[in-house]
N, C-alpha and C positions, 0 to 999 in steps of 0.2 A: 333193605335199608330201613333202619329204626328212625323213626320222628318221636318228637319230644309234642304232644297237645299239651299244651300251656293255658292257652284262651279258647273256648270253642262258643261261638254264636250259634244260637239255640232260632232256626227260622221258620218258628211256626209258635201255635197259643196253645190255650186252653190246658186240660193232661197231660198230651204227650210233652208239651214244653216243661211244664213241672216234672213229668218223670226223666226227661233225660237230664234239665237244670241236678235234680236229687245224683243220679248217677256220676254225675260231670263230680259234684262232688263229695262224692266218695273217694272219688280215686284224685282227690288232689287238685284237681282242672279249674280254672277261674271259666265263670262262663258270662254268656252278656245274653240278653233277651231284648227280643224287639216285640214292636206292639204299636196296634193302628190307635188312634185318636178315642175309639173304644172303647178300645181296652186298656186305657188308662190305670184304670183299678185292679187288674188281674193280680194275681195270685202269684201268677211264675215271673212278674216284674219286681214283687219283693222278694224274691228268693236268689234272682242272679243275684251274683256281684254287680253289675253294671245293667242299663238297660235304655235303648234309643227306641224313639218313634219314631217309625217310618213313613208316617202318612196317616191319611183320614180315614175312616172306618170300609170306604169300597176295597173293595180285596185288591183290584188290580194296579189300584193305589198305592197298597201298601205290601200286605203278606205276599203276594204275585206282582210283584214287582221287582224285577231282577235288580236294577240301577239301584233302588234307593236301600237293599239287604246289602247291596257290593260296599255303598260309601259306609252303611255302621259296620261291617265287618273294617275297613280302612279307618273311620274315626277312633274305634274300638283295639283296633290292632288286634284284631283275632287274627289266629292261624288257621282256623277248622272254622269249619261250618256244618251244623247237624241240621236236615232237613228234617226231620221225625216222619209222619205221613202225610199226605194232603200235600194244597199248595205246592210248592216246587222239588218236592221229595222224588219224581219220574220224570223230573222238565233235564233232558239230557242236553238242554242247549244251558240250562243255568250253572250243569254239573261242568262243562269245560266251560264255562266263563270261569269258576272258582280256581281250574286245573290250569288257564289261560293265563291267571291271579297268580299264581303259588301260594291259594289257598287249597286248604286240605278238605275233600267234600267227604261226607263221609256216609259212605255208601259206596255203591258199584262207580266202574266208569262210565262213562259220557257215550261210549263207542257201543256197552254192554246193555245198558239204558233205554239206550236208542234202539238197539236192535230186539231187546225182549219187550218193550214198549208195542213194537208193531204185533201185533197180533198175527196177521198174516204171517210175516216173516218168520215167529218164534214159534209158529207149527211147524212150517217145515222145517227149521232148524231140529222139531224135535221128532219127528220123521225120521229124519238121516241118525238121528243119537239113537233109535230102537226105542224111543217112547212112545207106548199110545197114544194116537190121536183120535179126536173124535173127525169120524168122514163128514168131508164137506170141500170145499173149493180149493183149488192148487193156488194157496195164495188171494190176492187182492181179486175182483170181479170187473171185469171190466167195462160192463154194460148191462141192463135188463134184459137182451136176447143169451146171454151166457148164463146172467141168473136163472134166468128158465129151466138152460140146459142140462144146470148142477144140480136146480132142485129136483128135475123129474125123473135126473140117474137116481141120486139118492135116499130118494120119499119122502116126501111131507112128513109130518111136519118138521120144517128148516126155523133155523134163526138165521137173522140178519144181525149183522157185529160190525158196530164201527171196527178197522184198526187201531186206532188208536184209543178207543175207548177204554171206560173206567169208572168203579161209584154207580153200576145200574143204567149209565147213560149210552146212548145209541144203540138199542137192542131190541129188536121186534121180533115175536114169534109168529111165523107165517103158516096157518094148517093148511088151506090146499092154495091150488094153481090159481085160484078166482081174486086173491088178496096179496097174491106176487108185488103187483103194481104199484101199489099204493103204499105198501110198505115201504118195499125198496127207496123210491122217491122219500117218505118222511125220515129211515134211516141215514141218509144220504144226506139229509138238509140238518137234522139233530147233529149229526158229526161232524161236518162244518162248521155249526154254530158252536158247542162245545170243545171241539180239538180244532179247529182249525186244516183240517184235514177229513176230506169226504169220501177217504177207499175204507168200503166195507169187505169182508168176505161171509162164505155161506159156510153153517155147520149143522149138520142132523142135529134135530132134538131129539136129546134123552130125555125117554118120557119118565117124571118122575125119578129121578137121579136123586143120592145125596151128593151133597158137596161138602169135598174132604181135603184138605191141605196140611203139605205136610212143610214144617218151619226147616228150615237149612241153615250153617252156617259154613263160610268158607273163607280161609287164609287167601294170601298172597301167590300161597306157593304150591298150590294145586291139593293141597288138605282140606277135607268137607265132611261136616257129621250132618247126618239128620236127629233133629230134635220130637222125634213121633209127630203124629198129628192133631189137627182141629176140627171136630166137625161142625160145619157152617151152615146145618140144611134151614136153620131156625132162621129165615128168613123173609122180608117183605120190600118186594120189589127189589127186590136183589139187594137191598140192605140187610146185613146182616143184621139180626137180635140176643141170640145167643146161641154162645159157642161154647163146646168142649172135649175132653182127650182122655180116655180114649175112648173111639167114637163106638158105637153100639154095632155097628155094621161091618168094622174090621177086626178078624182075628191075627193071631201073632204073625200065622206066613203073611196073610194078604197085608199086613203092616208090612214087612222087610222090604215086600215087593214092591210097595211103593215106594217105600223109601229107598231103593235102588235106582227105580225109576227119575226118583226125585234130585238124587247124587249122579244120573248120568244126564240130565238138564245141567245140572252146573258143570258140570265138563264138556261138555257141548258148547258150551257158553263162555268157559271160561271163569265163572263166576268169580264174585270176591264179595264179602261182607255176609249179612243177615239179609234175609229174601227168603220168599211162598211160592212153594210149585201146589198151584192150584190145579185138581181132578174131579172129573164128574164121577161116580159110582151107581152104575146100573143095575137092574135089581137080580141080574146073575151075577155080581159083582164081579165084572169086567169094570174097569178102570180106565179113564182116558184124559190126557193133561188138557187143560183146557187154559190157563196163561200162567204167567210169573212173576210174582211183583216183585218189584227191587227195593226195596225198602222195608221197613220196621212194620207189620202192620197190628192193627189198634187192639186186636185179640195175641199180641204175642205174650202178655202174662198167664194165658193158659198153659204156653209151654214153657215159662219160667218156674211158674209151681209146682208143676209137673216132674220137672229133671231138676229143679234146683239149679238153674244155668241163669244168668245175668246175662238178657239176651244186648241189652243197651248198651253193658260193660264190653262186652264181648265185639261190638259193632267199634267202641273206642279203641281198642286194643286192635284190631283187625286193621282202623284207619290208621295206628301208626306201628304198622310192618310187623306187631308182633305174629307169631304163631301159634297157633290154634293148639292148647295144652288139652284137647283131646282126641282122643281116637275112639269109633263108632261104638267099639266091645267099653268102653268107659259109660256110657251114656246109658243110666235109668229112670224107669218110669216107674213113679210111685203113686199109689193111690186113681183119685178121679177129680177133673179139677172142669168148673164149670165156670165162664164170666156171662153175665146180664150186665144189658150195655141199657143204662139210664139213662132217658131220653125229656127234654122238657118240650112235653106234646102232650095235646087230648086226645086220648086215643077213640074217644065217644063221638070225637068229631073231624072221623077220617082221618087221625093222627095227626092235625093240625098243632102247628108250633104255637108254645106258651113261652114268650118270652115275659121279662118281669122280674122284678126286687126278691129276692130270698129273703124270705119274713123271719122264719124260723127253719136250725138244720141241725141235725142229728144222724150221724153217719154211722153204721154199723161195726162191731168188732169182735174181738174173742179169736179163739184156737180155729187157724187153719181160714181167717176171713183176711180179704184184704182188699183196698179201698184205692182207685186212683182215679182223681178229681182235682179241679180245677178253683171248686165252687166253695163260698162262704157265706155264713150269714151278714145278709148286708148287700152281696152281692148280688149283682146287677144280669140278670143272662138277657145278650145282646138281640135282635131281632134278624139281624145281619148276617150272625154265622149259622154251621151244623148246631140243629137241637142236642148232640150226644154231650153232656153236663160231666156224666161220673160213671162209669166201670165198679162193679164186684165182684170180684174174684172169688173162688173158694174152691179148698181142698177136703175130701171126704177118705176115707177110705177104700169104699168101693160108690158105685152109682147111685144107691139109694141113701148114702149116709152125706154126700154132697149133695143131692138135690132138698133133703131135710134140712142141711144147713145153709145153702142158697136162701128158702123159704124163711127159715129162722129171722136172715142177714134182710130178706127186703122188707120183712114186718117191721122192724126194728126202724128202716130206714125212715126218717121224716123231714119231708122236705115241702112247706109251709110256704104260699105265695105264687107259687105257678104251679102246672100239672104238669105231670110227668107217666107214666106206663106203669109204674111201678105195680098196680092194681093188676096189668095185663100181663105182667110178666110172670107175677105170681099164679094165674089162671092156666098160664101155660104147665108151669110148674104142678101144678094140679091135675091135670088133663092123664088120661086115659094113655092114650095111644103115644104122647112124650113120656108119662113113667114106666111106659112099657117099652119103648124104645123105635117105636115100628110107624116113621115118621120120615119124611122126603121134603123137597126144596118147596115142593105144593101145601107145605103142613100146615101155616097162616092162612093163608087163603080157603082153605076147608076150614077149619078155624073159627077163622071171623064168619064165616058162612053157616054155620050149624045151627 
């Protein structure tokens, strides 16, 4: 069944709001934008057509607040609703409120959400589909005498994983049997306080893994390409830093492989829309899925650059019943494409956030650079949200001719009035062991240690 997106509410800020507000129109689509008390001044409120406040600056006020996104989607007469990432992009109770609406959410269902959301739950789902997992508990844990029991089949060092966790949060790594305790118990109370929900399960650590994801997209109608992957090892506290494709550590088979892997998760699932089947890769590179997120996520212009695929267009087209005008032998990858994710933080000072006026701003450009931001001279970065301000992308030929023109793209960058990494990204960029490629999830953290 074809739907007409007419009006789509755009329910989130900063970037992603502006890139998908840009998307929406291209293709025609009237879109509306909401925005707390804030963010008044933003960027992606003069860019809709329309745009309502939904509330004060506290998030659960506004942005995370189901009731008050439902009435501007009603004052507004939208028919869609685009969650982008964050905020209520994974909240499967908000996705059948809109389905409950005969509003069009656009992304997965509420039932899909829900069930790849649990963590627990979308192992073994992908157990039974013939994907690797990483060994660890059959499911949710039901007490600290069973966590005992999983850890001491399986060997130290374990992590502890909310289920429903997300964003770095409720995750403790436990090295031996002396530190069980204490974790357990604080995992347990983070994931309650965070999700509202306290079942964790247990999963061997891979020591020293990259972390490798690879982007999907899939119709209505049981059609699914994969879009290569991202590799995400450049990370701090499990925030990523910078990503890119293709990763240093996959050759052509072990790409297919995964992406076979990653094409029998959405069939297991059922899948539908744009979604990341995220894998750890160990250093015999064996492969093991480690969750899925259902939504858009903030490194997907690596693999827009990459294949030249409009992954935002593709997510509108997919939420109204089109089908998917490719097939897997269609889909290439050209060149190397790297994003540095611009952060307003001191990185001198434990990466402490700089909020603050934008005094002065000068964004990068040229062949094969490309720029998604939120931020303006004048503007204001809030105190309240994520530090991440602005993304750069870039296309190279091969690895060394993108990570030249990364370095080119953040010198260039000036951004006057608060601090930003900018300084720390370029170091990374410089670094020995990242232009040689031979670098794991622990690569900051040695890093900043040197």
């Amino acid at each position: 069944m074809f739907l007409v997106l007419e009006k789509v509410l755009v329910a989130n800020r900063g970037e992603i709001a502006v890139r998908i507000i840009r998307a929406c129109k291209e293709m025609n689509i009237k879109t509306v934008a909401v925005y707390s008390e804030e963010d008044k001044d933003s960027l992606h409120i003069r860019l809709a057509d329309e745009a309502v406040c939904i509330g004060p600056a506290n998030l659960h006020s506004s942005y995370l607040s189901e009731k008050n996104i439902l009435e501007a989607v009603n004052i507004t007469g939208a028919d869609s609703v685009h969650p982008g990432y964050g905020f209520l992009s994974e909240n499967s109770g908000f996705a059948k409120m809109c389905e409950e609406c005969n509003i069009n959410f656009i992304g997965p269902s509420y039932e899909i959400i829900e069930m790849m959301g649990n963590k627990s739950n979308s192992k073994e789902l992908m157990k039974k589909a013939g994907v690797p997992v990483i060994p660890g508990s059959d499911g949710v844990v039901k007490n600290l005498d069973e966590a005992k029991r999983i850890s001491e089949k399986i060997g130290y060092p374990i992590m502890l994983k909310a289920s429903s966790g997300g964003g770095g949060k409720g995750i403790r790594l436990v090295e031996d049997s002396s530190k069980l305790e204490e974790a357990y118990n604080l995992v347990k109370k983070e994931s309650k306080l965070s999700f509202g929900n306290d079942d964790i399960y247990i999963e061997k650590f891979i020591v020293n893994p990259r972390h490798v994801e690879i982007q999907i997209l899939a119709d209505k109608y049981g059609n699914a390409v994969y879009l290569g992957e991202r590799d995400c090892s450049i990370q701090r506290k499990n925030q990523k830093i910078l990503e890119e494709s293709p990763s240093t550590v996959l050759d052509s088979k072990l790409r297919a492989k995964m992406g076979e892997a990653a094409l029998k998760a959405v069939k297991a699932s059922k899948y539908s829309n744009a979604g990341t089947v995220e894998f750890l890769v160990d250093k015999n590179k064996n492969f093991y899925f480690m969750e899925m997120n259902t939504r858009v996520q903030v490194e997907h212009p690596v693999s827009e650059m990459l294949t030249e695929i409009d992954i935002v267009k593709e997510q509108l087209k997919i939420a109204a019943g089109e089908r998917l005008e490719y097939k897997q032998s269609d889909i290439r990858f050209t060149g190397h494409c790297i994003e540095c994710r611009i952060n307003a933080e001191n990185t001198n000072k434990n990466f402490m956030p700089s909020p603050g006026i934008i005094k002065e701003l000068n964004l990068p450009g040229g062949n094969g650079v490309r720029i998604d931001t939120a931020i303006y001279a004048g503007y204001k970065v809030p105190a309240i949200y994520d530090s991440m301000i602005a993304k750069i992308i870039v296309k190279g030929k091969d690895r060394n001719d993108a990570i030249l023109k990364m370095k080119r793209a953040l010198e260039e960058c000036v951004i006057y009035g608060i601090d930003t990494n900018i300084d720390f990204l370029l170091s990374i960029l410089e670094d020995k062991k990242f232009i040689d490629g031979k670098f794991d999830t622990s690569y900051i953290e040695k890093f900043l240690n040197k």
